[in-house]
C-alpha positions in Angstrom: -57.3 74.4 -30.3 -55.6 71.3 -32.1 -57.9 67.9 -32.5 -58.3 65.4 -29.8 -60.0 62.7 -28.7 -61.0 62.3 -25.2 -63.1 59.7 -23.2 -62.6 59.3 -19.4 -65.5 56.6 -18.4 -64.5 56.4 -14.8 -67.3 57.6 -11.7 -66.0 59.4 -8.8 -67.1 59.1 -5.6 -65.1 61.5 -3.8 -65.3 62.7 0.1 -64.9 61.7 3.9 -66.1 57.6 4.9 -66.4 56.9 0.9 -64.3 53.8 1.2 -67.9 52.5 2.8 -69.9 52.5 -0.6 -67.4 49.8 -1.9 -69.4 47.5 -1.9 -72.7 48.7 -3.6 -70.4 50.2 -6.5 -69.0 46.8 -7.2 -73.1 45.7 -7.3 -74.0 48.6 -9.7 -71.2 47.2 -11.7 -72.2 43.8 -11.8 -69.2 42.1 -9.2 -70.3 38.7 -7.4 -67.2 37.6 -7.0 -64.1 40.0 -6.1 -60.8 40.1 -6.0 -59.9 42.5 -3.4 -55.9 43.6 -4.6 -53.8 45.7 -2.1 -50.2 45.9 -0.4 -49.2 45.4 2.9 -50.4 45.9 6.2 -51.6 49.3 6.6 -54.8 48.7 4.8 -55.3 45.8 7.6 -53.9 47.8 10.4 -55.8 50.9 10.3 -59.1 48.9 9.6 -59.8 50.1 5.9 -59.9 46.6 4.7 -62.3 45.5 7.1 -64.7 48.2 6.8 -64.5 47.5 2.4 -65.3 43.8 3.0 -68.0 44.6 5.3 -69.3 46.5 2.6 -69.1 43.7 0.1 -70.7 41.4 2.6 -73.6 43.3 3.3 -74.3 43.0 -0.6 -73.3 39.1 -0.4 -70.5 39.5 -2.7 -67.9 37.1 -2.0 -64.1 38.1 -1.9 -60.7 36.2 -2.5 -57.8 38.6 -0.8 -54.6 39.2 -3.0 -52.3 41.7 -0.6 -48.8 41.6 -0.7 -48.2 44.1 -3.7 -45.0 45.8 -3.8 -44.2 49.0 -5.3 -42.9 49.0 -8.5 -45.6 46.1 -9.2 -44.2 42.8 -10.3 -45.5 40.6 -13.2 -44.6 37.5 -10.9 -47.3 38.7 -8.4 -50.1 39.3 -11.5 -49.5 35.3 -12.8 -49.9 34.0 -9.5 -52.8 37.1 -8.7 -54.4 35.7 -12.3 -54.4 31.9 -11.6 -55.9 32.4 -7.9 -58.9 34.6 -9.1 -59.6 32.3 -11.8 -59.8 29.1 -9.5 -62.5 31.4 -7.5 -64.3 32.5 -10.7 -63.6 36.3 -9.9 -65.6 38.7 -12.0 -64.5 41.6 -10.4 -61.1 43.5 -9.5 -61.2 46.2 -6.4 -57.9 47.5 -5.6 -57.3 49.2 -2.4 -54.3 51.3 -2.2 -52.0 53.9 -4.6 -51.0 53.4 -8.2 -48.9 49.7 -8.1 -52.4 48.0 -6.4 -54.3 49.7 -9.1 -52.1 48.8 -11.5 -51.7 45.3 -10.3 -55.1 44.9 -10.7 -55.4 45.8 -13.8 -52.8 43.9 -15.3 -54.9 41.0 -13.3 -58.0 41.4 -14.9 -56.7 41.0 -18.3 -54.7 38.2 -17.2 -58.4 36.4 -16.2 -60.3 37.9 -19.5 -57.7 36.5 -22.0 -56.6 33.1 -20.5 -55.2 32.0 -23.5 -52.7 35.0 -23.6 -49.5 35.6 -22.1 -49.7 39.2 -20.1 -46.2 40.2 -20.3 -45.7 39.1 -24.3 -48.4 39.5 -25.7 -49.3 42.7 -24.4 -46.9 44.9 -22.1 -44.2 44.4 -24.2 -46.0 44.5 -27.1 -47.9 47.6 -25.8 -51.1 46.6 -27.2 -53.9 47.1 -25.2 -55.7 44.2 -24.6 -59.1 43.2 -26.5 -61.0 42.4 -23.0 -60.5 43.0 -19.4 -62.3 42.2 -16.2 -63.9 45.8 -15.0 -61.6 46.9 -11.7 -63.0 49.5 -8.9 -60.3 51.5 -7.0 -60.5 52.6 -3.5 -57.4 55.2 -3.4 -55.1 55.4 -0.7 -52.5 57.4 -2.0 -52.4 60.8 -4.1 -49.4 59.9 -6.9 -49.9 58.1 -10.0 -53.2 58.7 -11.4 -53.5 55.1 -12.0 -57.3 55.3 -10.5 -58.3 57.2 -13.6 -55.7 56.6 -16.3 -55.9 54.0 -19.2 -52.2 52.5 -18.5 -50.9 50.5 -16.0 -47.0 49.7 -15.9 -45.2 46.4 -14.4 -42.0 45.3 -13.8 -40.6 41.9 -15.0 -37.8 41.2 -12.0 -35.9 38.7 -14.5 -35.1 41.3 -16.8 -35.4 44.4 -14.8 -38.2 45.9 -17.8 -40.1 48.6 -16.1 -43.6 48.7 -19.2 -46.3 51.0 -19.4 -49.3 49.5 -21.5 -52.6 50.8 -22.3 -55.3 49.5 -20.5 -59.5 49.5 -19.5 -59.6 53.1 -16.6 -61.0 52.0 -13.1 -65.0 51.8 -13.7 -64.9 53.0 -10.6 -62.8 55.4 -7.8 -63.4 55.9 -4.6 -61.4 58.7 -3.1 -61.4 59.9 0.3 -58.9 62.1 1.1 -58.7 61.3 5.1 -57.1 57.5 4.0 -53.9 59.9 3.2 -53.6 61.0 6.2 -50.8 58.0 7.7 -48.7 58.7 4.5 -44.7 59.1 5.5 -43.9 62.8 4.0 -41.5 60.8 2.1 -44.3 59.4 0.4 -46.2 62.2 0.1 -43.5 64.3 -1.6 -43.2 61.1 -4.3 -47.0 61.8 -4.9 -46.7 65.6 -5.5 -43.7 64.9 -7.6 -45.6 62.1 -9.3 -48.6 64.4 -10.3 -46.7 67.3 -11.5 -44.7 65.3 -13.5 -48.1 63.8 -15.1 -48.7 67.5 -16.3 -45.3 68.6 -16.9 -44.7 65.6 -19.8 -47.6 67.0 -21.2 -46.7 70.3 -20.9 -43.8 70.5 -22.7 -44.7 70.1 -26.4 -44.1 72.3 -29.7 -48.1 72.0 -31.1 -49.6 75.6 -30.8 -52.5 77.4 -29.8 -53.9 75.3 -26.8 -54.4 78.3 -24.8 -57.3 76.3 -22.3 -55.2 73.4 -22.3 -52.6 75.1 -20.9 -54.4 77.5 -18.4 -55.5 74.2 -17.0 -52.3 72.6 -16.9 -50.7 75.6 -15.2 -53.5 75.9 -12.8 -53.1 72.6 -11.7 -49.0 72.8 -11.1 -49.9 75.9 -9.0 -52.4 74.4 -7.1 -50.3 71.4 -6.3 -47.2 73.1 -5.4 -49.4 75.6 -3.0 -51.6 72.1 -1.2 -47.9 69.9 -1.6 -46.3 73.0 0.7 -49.0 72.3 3.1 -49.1 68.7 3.5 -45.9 68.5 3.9 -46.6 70.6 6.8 -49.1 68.8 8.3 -50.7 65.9 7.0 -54.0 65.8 8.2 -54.9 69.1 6.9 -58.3 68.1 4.8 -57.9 70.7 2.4 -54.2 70.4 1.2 -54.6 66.3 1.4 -58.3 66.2 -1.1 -56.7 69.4 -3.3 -53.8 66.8 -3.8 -56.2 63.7 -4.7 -58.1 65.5 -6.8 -55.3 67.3 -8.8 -53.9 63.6 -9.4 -56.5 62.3 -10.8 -57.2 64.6 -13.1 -53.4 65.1 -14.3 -53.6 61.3 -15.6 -57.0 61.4 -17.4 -55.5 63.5 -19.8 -57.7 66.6 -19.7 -54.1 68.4 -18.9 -52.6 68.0 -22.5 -55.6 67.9 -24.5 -54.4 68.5 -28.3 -50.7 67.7 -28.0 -48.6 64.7 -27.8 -47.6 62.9 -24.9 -43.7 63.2 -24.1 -43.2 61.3 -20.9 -39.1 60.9 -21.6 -38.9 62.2 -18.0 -41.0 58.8 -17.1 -38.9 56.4 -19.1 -35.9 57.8 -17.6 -37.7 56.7 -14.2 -38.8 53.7 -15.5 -35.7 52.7 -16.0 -34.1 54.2 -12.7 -36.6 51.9 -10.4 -36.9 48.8 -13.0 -33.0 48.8 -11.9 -32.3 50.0 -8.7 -36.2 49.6 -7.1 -36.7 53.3 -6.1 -39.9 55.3 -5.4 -41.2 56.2 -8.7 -41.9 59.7 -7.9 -38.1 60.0 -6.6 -37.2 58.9 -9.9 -38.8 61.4 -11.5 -37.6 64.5 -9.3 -34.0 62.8 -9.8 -33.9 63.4 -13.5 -36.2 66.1 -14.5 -33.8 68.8 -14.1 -31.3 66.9 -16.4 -33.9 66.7 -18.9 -34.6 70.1 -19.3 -31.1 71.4 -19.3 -30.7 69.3 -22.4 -33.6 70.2 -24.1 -34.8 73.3 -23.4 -33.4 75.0 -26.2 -35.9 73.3 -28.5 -38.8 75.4 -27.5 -36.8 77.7 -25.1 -40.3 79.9 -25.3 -42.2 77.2 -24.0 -39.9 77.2 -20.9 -40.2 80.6 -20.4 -44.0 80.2 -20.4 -43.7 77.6 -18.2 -41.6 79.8 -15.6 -43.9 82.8 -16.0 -47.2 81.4 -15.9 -46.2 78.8 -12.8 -43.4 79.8 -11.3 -44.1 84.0 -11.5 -41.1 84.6 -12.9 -41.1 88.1 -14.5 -38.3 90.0 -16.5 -35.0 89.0 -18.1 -34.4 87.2 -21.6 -36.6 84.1 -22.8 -33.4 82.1 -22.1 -32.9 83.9 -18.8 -36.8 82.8 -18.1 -36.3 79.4 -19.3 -33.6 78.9 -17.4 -35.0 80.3 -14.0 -38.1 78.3 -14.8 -35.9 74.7 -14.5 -34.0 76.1 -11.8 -37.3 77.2 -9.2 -38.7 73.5 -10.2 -35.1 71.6 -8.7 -35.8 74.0 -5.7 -39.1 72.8 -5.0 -38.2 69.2 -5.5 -35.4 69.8 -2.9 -38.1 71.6 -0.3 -39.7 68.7 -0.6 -37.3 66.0 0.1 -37.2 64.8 -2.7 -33.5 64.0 -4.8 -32.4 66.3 -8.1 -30.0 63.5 -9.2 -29.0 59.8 -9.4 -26.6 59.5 -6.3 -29.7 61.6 -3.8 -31.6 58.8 -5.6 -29.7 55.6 -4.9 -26.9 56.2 -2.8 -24.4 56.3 -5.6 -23.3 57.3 -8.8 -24.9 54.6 -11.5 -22.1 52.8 -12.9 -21.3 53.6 -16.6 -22.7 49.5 -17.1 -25.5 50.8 -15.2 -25.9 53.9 -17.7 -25.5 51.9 -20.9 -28.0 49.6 -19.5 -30.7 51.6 -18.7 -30.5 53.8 -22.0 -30.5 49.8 -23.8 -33.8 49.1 -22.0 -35.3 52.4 -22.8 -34.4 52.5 -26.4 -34.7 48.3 -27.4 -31.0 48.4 -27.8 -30.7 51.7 -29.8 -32.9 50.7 -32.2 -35.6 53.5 -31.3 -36.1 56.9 -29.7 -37.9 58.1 -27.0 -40.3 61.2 -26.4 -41.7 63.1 -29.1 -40.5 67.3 -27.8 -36.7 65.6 -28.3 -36.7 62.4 -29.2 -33.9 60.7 -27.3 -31.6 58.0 -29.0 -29.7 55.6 -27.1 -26.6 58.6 -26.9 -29.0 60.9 -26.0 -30.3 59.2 -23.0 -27.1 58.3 -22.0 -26.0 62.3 -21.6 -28.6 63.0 -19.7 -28.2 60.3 -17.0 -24.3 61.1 -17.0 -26.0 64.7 -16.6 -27.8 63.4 -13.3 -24.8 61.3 -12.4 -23.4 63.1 -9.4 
């Protein structure tokens, strides 16, 4: 096993009518004040959100609403999120919904903890984690991004189109109850259980050696989601298949999946990129270019591929190139069971534009000035050949 640090500080509080012990966890934590985050009308229509702030009345804590998030969460919404909680003295974020609320709010409650700071300068595009944050609670409403137990939260600056990941404080708090899933579109759904592999698979594929529980893990939890994302795309009230799901995406962004390797996550700046441009489901992004990726760089590690197809996929006989191979190939197939798009015009519509291409590879690589990705780091060329890859 190679070194690693690994701290995940955030309490779960997992299981059926959970969303109703919002309010005492934002006590235990010290909230008088909250700012109660989420997106449109669903929370309101289906009565979550009243049943949270009834919660957080019954322990007089008072709440200033900020809905209206979008996916793909934009910085525009966190300065104008940021100057209304600090006019109501907010000392607490809850977000209610998937990964762009919990994201929002945490991009929110640094804005509020370092007033003097610009957000978007002086730490998303910096990628510095900021020195204080407000703590933010999570009441999960959508099994996808992790984002209720990572330490990252990514925004979008419209002006620009920059879609930035930066390293933040995790979620003191989640609450997740897996019946809250259960009005999800299977479009939305199928984003999710793309979203979550993906979390494991960019940590998957690495060259460092020898972390044998690290990867049972890892390859347990691929399994498992593909087995539960079958199932709930069958039917999505099935309890089993819809907490198996929220539990397997929580985990796969904490970390524990790639415990003494490097992080890749090309496959996620490729995405980035895709919805910073075009405004696309993140997960859709994701499923769009994977298959690209691996075609271009599976011949690194071609052994680690084969690994990969045997150990997750069942794939038995043949060559390690023939395995490696059939490993990428089963993965496009379940992506395309699923709904979801293999490549760039499934994704958008159309072929991207060779502007479009050139852009995107500028955005991910500061002009060319950098790579991407540590199993094949990816210059400017190198990202363009794999979205001309994806291009049809």
């Amino acid at each position: 096993m190679q070194n690693f640090e690994y701290c995940c500080s955030t309490e779960i509080v997992f299981g059926r009518d959970t969303e109703n012990k919002a309010g005492a966890k934002v006590k235990q934590y010290g909230g008088t004040k909250v700012a109660l985050v989420y997106g449109g009308n669903s929370a309101k229509s289906s009565g979550l959100l009243d049943r949270i702030k009834d919660s957080l009345s019954a322990e007089n804590i008072e709440v200033l609403e900020l809905g209206g998030v979008k996916p793909n969460p934009r910085l525009s919404f966190v300065v104008e999120g940021v100057k209304k909680a600090q006019e109501f003295g907010v000392d607490f974020l809850l977000a209610v919904g998937g990964g762009s609320v919990i994201d929002t709010a945490k991009a929110i409650a640094v804005g509020i903890a370092n007033p003097e700071a610009d957000v978007w300068e002086d730490f998303w595009s910096k990628k510095t984690k900021a020195p204080k944050s407000l703590p933010v609670g999570a009441v999960l409403t959508i099994s996808a991004a992790g984002s209720e137990t990572s330490d990252s939260a990514v925004l979008t600056k419209e002006e620009t189109h920059q879609k930035i990941g930066c390293s933040t404080e995790r979620p003191v708090f989640a609450i997740m109850n897996p019946v809250l899933t259960y009005t999800l579109p299977r479009y939305q759904i199928a984003c999710g259980i793309t979203d979550i592999m993906m979390h494991t698979m960019d940590r998957y594929f690495a060259h460092e050696e020898g972390n044998h529980f690290t990867d049972r893990v890892a390859e347990e939890l691929l399994k498992n989601v593909i087995k539960y994302g079958k199932a709930a795309m069958v039917s999505r009230k099935d309890y089993e298949a819809m907490s198996e799901l929220m539990w397997c995406g929580s985990v796969s962004h904490t970390g524990f999946t790639g415990l003494g390797r490097q992080r890749d996550f090309s496959c996620h700046k490729f995405g980035h990129e895709l919805s910073g441009i075009f405004d696309v489901a993140h997960g859709a992004s994701l499923a769009a270019m994977w298959s690209s990726w691996a075609r271009f760089v599976y011949q690194d590690n071609p052994a680690r591929f084969a690994q990969f197809a045997e150990k997750v996929w069942g794939v038995e006989g043949g060559t390690v190139e023939e395995k490696a191979r059939a490993g990428i190939r089963m993965t496009e197939e379940f992506f395309k069971s699923i709904g979801m798009p293999i490549c760039i015009s499934q994704l958008v519509g159309r072929v991207a534009t060779a502007e479009e291409i050139e852009k995107m590879a500028d955005l991910a690589t500061a002009n060319g000035s950098k790579k991407v990705a540590v199993f094949h780091p990816l210059s400017k060329q190198d990202m363009m050949k794999v979205y001309e890859m994806a291009n049809y």
